[in-house]
C-alpha positions as CSV (number, residue, x, y, z in Angstrom):
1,X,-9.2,-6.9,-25.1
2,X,-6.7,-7.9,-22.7
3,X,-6.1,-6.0,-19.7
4,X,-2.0,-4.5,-19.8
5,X,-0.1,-6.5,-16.9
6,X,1.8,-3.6,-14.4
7,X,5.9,-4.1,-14.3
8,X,5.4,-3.8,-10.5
9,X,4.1,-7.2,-10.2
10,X,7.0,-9.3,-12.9
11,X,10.2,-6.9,-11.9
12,X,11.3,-6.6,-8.3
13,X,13.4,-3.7,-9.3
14,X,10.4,-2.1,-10.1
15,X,8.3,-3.2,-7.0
16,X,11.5,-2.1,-4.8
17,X,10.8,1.8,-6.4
18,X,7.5,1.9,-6.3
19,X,7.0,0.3,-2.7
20,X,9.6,2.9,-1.4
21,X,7.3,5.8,-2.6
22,X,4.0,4.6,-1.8
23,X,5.8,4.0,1.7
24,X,6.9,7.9,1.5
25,X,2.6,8.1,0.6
26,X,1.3,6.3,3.9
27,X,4.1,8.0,6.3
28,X,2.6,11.5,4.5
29,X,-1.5,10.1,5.2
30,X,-0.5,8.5,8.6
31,X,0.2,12.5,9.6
32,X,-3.4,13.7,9.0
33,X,-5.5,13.4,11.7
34,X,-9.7,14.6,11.9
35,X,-8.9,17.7,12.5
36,X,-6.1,18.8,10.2
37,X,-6.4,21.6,8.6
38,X,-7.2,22.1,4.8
39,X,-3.5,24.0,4.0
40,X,-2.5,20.3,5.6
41,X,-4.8,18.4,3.8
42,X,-3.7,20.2,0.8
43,X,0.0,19.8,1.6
44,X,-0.8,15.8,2.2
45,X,-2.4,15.9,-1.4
46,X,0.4,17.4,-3.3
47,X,2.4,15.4,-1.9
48,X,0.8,12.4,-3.0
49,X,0.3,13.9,-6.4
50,X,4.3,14.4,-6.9
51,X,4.5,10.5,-5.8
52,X,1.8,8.9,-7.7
53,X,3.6,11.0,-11.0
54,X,6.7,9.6,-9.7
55,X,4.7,6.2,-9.7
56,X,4.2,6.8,-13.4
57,X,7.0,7.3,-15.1
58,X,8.3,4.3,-13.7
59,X,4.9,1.9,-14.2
60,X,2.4,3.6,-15.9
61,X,-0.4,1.0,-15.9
62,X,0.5,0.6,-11.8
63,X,0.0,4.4,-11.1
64,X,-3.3,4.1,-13.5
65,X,-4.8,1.7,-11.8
66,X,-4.2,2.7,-7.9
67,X,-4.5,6.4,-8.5
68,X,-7.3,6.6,-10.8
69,X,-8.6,9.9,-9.5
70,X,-5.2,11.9,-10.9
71,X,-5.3,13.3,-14.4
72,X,-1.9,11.5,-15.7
73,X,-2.3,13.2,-18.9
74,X,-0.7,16.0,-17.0
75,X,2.7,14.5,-16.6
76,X,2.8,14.1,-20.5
């Protein structure tokens, strides 16, 4: 079975969206530091949650594959 090719890599509409929200991601991850605190750690993750859902309804098999540890079944 062939593996499904992502948008993000054949539409640079699609790469422009998605790269401006994982860029929102690594600004939100660049602000925890070794000692944040969980309510910050669970801010950051929330936050990244909300992204990588945003991530999916615009390329599902992008958000799929570089966000494998969220439940997308969720979003549905």
């Amino acid at each position: 079975m062939e593996k499904k090719k992502s948008r993000y890599y054949t539409n640079k509409s699609i790469r422009a969206k998605i790269d401006k929200l994982l860029f929102k991601n690594a600004q939100i991850q660049c602000t925890l530091v070794e000692d944040s605190t969980e309510e910050e750690k669970d801010k950051a993750r929330n936050h990244t949650q909300k992204i990588a859902y945003a991530i999916y309804e615009i390329d599902k098999t992008f958000a799929e594959e570089n966000f494998p540890h969220i439940d997308f079944c969720e979003v549905l």
